[in-house]
Biopython code that builds the backbone (N, CA, C, O; Angstrom):
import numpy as np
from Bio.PDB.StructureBuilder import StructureBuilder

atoms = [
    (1, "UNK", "N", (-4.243, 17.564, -11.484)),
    (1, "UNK", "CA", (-4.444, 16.316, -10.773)),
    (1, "UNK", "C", (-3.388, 16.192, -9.683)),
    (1, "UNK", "O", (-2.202, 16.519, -9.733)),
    (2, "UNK", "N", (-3.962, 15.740, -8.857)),
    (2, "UNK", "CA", (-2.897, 15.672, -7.462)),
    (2, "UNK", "C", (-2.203, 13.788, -6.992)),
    (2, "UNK", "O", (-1.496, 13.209, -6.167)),
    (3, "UNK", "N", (-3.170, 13.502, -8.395)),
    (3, "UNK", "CA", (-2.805, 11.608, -7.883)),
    (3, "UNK", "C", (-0.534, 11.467, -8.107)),
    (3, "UNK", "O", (0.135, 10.487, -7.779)),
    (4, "UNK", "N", (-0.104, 12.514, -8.601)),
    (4, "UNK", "CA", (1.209, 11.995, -8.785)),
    (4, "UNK", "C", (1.742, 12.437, -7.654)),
    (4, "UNK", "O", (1.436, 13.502, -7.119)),
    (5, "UNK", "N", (2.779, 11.425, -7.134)),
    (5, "UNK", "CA", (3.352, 11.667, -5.621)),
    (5, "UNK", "C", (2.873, 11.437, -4.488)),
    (5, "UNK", "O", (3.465, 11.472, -3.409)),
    (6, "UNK", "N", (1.456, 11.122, -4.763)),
    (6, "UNK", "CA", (0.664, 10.253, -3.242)),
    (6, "UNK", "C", (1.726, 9.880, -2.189)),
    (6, "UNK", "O", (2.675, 9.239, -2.641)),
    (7, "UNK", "N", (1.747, 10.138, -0.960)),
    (7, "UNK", "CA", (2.402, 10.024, 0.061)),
    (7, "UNK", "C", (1.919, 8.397, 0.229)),
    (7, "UNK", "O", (0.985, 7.768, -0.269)),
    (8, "UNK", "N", (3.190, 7.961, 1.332)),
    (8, "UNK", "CA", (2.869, 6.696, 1.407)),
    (8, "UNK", "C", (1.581, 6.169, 2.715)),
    (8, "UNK", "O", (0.972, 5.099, 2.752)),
    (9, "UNK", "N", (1.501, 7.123, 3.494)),
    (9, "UNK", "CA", (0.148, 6.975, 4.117)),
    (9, "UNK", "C", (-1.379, 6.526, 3.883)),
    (9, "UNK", "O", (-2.234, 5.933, 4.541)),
    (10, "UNK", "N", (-1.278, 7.135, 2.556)),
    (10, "UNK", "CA", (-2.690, 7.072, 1.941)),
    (10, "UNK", "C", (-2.926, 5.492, 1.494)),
    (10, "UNK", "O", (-4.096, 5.329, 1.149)),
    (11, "UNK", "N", (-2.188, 4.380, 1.413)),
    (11, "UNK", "CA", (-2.757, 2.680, 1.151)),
    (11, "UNK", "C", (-2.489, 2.455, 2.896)),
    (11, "UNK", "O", (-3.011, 1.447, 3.373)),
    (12, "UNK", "N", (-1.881, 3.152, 3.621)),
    (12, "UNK", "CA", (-2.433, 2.573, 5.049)),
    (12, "UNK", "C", (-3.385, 3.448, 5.463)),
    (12, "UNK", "O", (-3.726, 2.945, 6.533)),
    (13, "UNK", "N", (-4.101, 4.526, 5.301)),
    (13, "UNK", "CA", (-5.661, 4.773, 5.581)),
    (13, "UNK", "C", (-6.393, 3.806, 4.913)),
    (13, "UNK", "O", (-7.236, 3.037, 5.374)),
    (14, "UNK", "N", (-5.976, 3.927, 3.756)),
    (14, "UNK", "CA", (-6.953, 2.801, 2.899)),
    (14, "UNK", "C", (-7.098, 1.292, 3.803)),
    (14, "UNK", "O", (-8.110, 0.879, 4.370)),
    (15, "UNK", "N", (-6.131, 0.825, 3.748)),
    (15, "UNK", "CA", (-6.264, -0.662, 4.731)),
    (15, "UNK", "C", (-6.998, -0.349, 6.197)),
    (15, "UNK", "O", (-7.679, -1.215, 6.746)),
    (16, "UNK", "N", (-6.768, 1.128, 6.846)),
    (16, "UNK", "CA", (-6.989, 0.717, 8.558)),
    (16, "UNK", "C", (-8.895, 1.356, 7.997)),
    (16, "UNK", "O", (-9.835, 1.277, 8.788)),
    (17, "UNK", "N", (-9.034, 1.851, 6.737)),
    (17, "UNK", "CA", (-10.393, 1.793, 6.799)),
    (17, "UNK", "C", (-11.514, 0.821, 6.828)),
    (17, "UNK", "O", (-12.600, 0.730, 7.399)),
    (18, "UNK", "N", (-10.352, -0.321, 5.429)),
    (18, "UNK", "CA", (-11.081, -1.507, 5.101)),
    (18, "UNK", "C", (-11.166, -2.756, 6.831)),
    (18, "UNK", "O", (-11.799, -3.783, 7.077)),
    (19, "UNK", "N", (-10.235, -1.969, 7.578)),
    (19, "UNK", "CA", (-10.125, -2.764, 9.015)),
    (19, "UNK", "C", (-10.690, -2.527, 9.875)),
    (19, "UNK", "O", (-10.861, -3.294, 10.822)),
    (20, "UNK", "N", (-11.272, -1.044, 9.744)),
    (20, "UNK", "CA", (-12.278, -0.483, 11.035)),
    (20, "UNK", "C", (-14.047, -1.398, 10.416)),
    (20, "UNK", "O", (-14.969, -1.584, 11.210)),
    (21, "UNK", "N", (-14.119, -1.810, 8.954)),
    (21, "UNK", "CA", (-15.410, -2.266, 8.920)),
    (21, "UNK", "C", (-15.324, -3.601, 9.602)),
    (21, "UNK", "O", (-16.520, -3.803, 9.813)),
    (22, "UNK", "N", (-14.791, -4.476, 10.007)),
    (22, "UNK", "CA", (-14.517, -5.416, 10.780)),
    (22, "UNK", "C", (-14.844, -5.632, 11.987)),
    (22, "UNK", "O", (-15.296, -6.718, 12.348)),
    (23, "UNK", "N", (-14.656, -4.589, 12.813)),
    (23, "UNK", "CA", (-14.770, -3.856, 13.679)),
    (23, "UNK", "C", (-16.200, -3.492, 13.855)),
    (23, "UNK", "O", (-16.659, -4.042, 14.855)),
    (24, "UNK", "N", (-17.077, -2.736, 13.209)),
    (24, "UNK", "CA", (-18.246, -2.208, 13.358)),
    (24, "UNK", "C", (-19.276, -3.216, 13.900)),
    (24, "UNK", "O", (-20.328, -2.656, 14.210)),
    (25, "UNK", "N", (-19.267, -4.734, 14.128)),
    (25, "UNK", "CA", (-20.267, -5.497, 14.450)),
    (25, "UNK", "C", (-20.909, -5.871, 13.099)),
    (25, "UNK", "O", (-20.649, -5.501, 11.955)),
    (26, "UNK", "N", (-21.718, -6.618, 13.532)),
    (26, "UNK", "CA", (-23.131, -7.663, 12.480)),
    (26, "UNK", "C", (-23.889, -6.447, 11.628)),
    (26, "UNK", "O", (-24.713, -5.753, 12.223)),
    (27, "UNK", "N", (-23.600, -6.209, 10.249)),
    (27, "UNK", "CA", (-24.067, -5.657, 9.574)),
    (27, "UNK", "C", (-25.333, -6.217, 9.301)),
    (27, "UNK", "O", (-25.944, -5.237, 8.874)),
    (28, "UNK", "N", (-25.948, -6.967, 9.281)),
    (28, "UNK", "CA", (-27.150, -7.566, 9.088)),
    (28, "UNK", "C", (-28.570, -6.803, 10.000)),
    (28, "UNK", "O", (-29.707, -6.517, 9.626)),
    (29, "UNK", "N", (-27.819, -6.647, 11.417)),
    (29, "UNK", "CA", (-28.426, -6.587, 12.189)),
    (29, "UNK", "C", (-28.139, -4.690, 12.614)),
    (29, "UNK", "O", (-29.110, -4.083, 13.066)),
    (30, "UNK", "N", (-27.494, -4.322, 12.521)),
    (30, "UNK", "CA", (-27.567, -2.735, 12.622)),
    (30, "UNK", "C", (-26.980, -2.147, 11.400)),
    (30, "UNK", "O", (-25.901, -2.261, 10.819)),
    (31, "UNK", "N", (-28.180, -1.408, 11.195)),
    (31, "UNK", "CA", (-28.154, -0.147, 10.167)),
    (31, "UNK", "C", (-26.789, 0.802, 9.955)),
    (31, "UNK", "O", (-26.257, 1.026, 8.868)),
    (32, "UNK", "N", (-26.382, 1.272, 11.174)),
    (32, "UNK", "CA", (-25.318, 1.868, 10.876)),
    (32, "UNK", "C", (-23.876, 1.172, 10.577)),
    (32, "UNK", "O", (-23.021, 1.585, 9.794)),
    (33, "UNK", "N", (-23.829, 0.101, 11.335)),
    (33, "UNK", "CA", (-22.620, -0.624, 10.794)),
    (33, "UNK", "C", (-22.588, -0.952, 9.155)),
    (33, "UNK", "O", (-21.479, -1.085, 8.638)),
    (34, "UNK", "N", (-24.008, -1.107, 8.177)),
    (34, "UNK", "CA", (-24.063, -1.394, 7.491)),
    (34, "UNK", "C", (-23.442, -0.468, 6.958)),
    (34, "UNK", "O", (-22.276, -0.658, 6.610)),
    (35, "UNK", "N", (-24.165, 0.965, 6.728)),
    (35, "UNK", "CA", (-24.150, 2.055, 6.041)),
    (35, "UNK", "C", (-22.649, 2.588, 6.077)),
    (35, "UNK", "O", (-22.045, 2.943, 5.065)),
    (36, "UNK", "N", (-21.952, 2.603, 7.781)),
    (36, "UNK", "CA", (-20.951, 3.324, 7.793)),
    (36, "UNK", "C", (-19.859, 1.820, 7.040)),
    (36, "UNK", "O", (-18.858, 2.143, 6.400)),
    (37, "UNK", "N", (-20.122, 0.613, 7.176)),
    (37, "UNK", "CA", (-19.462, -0.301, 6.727)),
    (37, "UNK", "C", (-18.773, -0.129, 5.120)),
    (37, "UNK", "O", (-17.631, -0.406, 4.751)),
    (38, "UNK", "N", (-20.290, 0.613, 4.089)),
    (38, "UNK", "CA", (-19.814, 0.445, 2.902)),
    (38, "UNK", "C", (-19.446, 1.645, 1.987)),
    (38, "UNK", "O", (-19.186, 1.887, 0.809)),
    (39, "UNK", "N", (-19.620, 2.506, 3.675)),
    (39, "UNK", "CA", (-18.607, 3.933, 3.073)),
    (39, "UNK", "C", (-17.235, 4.200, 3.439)),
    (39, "UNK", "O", (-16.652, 5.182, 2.980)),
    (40, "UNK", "N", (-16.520, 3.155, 4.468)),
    (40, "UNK", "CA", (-15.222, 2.738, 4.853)),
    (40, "UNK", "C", (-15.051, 1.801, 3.831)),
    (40, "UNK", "O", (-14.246, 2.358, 3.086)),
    (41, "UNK", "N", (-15.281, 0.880, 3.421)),
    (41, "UNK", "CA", (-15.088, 0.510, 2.090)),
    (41, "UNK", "C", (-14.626, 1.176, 0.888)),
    (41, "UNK", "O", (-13.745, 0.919, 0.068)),
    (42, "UNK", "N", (-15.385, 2.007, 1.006)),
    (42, "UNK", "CA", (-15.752, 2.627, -0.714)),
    (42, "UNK", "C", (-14.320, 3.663, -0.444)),
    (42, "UNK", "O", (-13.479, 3.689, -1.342)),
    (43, "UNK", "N", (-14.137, 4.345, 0.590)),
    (43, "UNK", "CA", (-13.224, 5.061, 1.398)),
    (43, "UNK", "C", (-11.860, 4.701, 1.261)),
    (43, "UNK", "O", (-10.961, 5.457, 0.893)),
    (44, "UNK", "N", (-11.722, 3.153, 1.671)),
    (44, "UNK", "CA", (-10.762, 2.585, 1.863)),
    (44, "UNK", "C", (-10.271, 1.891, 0.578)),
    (44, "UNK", "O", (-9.125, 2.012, 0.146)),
    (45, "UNK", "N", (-11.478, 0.971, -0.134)),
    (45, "UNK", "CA", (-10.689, 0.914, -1.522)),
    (45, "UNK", "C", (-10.274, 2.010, -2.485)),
    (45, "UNK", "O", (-9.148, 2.052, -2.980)),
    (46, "UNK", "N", (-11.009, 2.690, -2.673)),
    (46, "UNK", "CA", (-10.740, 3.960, -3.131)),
    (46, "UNK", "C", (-9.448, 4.683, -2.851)),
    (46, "UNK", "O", (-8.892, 5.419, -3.666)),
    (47, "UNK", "N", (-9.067, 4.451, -1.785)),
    (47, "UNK", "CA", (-7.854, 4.941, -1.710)),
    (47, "UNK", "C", (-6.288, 3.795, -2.025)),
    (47, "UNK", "O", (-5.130, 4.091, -2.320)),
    (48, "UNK", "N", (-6.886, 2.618, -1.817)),
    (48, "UNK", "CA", (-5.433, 2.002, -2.153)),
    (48, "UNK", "C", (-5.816, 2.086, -3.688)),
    (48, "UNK", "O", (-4.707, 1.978, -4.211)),
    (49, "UNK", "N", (-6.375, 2.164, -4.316)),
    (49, "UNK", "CA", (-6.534, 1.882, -5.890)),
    (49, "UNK", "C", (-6.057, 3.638, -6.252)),
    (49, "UNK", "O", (-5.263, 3.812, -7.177)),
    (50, "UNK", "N", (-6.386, 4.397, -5.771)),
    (50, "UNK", "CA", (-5.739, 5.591, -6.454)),
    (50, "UNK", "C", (-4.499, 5.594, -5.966)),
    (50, "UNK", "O", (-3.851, 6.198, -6.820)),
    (51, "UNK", "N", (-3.665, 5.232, -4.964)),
    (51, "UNK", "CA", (-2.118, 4.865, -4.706)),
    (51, "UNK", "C", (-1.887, 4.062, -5.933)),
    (51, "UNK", "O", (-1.254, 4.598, -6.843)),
    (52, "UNK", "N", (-2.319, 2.848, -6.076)),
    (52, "UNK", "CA", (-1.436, 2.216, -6.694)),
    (52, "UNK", "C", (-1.639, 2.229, -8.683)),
    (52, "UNK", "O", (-0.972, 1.597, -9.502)),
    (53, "UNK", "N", (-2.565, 2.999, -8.878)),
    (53, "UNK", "CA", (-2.544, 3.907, -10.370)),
    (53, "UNK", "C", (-0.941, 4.257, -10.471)),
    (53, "UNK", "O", (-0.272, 3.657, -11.313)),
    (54, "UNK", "N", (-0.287, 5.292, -9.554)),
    (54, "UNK", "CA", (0.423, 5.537, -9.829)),
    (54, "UNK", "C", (1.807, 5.184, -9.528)),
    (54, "UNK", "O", (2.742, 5.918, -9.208)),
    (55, "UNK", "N", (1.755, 3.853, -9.701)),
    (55, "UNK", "CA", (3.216, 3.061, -8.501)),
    (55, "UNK", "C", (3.372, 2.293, -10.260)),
    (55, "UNK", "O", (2.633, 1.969, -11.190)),
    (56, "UNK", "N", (4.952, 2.298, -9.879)),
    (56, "UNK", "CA", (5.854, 1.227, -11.117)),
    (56, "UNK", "C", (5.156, -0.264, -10.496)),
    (56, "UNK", "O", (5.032, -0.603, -9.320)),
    (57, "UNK", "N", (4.792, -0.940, -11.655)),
    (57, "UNK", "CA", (4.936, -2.505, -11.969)),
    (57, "UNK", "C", (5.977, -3.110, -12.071)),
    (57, "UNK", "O", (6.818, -3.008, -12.964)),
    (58, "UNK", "N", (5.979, -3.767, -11.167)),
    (58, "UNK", "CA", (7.526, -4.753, -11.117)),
    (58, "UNK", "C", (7.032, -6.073, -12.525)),
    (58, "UNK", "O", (5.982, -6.532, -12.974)),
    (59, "UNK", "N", (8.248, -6.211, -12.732)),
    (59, "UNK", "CA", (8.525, -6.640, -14.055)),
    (59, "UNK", "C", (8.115, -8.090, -14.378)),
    (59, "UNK", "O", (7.944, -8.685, -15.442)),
    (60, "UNK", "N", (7.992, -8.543, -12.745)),
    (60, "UNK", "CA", (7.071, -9.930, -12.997)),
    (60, "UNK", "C", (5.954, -10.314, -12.943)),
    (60, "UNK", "O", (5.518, -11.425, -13.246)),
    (61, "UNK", "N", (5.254, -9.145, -12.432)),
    (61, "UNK", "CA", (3.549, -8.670, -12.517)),
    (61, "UNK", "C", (3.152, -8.552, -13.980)),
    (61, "UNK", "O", (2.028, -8.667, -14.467)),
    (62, "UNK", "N", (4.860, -8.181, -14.862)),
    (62, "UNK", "CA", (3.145, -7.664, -16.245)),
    (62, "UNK", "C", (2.674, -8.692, -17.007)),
    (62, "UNK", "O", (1.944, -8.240, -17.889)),
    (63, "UNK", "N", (2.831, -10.532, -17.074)),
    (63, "UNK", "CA", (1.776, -11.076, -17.648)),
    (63, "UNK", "C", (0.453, -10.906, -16.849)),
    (63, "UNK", "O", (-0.536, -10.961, -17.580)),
    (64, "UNK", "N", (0.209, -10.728, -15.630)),
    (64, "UNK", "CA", (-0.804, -10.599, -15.106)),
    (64, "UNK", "C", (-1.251, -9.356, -15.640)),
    (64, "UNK", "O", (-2.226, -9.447, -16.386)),
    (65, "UNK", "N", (-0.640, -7.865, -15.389)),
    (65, "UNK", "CA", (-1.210, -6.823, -15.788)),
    (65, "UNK", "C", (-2.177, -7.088, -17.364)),
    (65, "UNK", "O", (-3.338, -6.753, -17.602)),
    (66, "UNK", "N", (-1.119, -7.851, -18.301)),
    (66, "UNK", "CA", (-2.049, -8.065, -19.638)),
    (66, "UNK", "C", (-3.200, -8.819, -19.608)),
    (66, "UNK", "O", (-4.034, -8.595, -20.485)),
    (67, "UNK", "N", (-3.425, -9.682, -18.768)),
    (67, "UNK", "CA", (-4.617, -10.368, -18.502)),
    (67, "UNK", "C", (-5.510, -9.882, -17.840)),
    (67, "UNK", "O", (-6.583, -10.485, -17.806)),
    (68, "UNK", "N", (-5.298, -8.234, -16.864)),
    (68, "UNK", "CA", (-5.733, -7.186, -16.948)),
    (68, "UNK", "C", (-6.944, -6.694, -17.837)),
    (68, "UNK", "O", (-8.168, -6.581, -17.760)),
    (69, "UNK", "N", (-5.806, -6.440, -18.814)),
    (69, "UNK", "CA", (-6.011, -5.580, -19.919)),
    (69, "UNK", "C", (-7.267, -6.108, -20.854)),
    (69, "UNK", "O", (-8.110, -5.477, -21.493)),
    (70, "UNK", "N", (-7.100, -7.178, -20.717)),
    (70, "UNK", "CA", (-8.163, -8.270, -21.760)),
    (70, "UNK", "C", (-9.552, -8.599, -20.795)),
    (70, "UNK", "O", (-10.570, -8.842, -21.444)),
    (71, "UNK", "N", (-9.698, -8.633, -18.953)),
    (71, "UNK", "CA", (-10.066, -9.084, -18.620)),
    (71, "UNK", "C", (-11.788, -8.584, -18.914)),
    (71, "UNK", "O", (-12.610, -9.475, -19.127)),
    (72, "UNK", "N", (-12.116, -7.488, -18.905)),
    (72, "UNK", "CA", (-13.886, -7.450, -19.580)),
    (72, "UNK", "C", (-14.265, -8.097, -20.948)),
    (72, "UNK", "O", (-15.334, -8.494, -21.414)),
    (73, "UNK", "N", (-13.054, -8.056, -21.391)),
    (73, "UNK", "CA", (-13.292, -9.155, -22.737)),
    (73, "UNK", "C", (-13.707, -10.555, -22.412)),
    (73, "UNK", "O", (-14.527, -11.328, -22.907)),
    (74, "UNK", "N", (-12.721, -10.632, -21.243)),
    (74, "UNK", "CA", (-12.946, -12.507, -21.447)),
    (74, "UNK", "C", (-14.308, -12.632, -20.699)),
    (74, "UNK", "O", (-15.204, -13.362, -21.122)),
    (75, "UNK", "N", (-14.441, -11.742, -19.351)),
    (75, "UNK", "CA", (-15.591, -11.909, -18.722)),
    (75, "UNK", "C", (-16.858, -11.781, -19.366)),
    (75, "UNK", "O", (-17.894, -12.299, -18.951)),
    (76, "UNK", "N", (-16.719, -10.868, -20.697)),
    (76, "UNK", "CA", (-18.415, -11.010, -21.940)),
    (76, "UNK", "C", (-18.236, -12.428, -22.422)),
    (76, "UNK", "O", (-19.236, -13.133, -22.558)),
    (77, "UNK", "N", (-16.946, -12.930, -22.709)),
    (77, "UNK", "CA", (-16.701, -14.378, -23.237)),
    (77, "UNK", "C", (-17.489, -15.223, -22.217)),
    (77, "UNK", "O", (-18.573, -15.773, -22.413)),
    (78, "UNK", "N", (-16.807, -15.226, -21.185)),
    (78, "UNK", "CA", (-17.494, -16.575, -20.493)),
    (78, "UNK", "C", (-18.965, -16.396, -20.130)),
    (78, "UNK", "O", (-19.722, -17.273, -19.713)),
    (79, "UNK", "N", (-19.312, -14.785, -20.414)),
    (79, "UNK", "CA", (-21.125, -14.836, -20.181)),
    (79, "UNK", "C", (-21.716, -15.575, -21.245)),
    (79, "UNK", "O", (-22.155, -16.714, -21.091)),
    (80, "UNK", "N", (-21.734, -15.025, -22.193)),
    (80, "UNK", "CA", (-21.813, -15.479, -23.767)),
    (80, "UNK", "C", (-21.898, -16.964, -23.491)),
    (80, "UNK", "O", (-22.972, -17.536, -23.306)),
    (81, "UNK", "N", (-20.446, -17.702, -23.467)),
    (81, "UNK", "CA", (-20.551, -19.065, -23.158)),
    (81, "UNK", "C", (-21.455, -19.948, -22.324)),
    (81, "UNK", "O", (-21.815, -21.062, -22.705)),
    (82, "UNK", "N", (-21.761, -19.477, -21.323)),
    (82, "UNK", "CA", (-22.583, -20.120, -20.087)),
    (82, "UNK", "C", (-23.977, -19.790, -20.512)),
    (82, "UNK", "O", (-24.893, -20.584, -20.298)),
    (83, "UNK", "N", (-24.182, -18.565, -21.146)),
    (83, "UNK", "CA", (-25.557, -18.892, -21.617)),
    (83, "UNK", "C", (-26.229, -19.804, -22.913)),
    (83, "UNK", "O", (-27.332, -20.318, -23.097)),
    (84, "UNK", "N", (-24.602, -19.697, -23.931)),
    (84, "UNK", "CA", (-25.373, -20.896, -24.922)),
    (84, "UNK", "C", (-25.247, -22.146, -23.904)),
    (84, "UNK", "O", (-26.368, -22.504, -23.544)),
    (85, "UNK", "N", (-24.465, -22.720, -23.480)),
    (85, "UNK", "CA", (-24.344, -23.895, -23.441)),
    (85, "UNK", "C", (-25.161, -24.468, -21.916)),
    (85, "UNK", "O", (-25.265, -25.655, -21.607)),
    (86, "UNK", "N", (-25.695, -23.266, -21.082)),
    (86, "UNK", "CA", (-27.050, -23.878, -20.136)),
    (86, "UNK", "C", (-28.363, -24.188, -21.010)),
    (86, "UNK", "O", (-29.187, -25.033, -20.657)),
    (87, "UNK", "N", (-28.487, -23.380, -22.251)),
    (87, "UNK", "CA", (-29.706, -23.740, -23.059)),
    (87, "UNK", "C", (-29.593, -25.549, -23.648)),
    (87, "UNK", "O", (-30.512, -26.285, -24.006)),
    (88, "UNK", "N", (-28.471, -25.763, -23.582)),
    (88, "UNK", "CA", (-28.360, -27.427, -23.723)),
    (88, "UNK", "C", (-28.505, -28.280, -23.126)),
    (88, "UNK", "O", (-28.690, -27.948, -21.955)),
    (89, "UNK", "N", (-28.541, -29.819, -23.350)),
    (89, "UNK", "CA", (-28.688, -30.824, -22.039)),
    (89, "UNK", "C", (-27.300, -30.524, -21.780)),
    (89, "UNK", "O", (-26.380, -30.035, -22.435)),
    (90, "UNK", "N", (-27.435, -30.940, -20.706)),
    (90, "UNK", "CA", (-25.849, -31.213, -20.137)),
    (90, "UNK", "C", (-25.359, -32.781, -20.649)),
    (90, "UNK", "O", (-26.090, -33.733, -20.921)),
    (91, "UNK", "N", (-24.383, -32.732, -20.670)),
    (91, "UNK", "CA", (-23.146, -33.887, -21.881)),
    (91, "UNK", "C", (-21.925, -34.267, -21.033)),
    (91, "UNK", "O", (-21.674, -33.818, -19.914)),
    (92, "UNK", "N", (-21.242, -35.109, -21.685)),
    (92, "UNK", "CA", (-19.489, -35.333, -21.022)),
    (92, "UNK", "C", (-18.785, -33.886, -21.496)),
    (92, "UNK", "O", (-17.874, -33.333, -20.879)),
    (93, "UNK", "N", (-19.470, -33.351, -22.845)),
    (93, "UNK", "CA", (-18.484, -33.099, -23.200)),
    (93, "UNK", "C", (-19.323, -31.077, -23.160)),
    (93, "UNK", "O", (-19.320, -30.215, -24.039)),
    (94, "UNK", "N", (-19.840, -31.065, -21.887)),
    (94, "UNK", "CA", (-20.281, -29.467, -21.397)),
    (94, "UNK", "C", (-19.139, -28.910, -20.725)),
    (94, "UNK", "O", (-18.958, -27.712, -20.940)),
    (95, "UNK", "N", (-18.274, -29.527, -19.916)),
    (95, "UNK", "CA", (-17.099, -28.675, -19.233)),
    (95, "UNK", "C", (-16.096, -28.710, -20.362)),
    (95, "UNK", "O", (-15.695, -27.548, -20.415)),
    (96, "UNK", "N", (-15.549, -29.319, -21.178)),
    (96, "UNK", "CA", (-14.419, -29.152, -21.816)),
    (96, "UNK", "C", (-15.036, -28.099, -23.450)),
    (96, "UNK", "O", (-14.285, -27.571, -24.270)),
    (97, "UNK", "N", (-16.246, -28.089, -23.462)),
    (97, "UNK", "CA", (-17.122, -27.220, -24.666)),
    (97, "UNK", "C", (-16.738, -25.514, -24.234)),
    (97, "UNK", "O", (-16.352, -24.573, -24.927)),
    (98, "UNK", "N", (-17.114, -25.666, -22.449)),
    (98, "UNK", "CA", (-16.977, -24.298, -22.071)),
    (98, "UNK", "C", (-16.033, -23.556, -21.713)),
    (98, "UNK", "O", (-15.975, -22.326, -21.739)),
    (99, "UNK", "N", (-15.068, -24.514, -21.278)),
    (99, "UNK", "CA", (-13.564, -24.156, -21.913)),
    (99, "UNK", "C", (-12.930, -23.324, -22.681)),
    (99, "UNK", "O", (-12.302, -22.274, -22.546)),
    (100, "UNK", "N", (-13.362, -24.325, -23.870)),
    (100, "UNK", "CA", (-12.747, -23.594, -25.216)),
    (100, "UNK", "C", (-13.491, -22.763, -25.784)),
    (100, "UNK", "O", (-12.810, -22.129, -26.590)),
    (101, "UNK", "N", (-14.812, -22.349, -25.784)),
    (101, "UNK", "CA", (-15.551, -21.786, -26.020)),
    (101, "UNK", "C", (-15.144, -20.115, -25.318)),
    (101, "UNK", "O", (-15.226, -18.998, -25.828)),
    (102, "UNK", "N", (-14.673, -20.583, -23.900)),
    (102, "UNK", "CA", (-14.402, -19.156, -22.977)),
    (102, "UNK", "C", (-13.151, -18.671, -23.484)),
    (102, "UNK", "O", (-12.950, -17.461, -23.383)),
    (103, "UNK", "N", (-11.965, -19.651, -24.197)),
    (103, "UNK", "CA", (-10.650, -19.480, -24.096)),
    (103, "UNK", "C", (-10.988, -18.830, -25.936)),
    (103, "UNK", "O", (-10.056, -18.418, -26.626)),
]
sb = StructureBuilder()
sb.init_structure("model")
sb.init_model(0)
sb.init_chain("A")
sb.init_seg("    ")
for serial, (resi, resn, name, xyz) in enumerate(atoms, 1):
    if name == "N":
        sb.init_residue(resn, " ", resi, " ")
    sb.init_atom(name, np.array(xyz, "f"), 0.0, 1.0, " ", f" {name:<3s}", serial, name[0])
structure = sb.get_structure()
């Protein structure tokens, strides 16, 4: 594997890629801006996310990192949740149900 030691260039290709789709014009309206749009994307995230795999976490990032760690968990949680509780009438007590239900 070649991801250890990434030069520091490679999260500024990554950014001037995610910056050239900006650039390309109205994706709506031409095909190629679209196409080349969401392969400078894919290009560009792709590359700051394999930089930063291998970069130290500063020490006040890691409650976030753990909420990370849990986060496809909670996101089946709050699906789970939103689908029992749309099958209900709605109540006072539907936002503070889905809450705790998600938490």
């Amino acid at each position: 594997m070649y991801l250890i030691g990434f030069p520091a260039f490679v999260p500024l290709l990554g950014l001037a890629c995610v910056r050239l789709v900006f650039m390309l014009g109205d994706p709506v309206r031409d095909r190629v801006a679209l196409s080349l749009g969401i392969f400078l994307l894919v290009i560009g995230f792709g590359a700051i996310v394999a930089w930063t795999i291998n970069q130290d976490l500063p020490r006040i990032l890691s409650p976030i990192a753990r909420i990370g760690f849990y986060s496809y968990s909670i996101y089946l949680w709050h699906l789970l949740a939103t689908m029992c509780l749309l099958t209900v009438d709605r109540h006072w007590w539907s936002l503070p149900g889905y809450v705790c239900v998600a938490i």
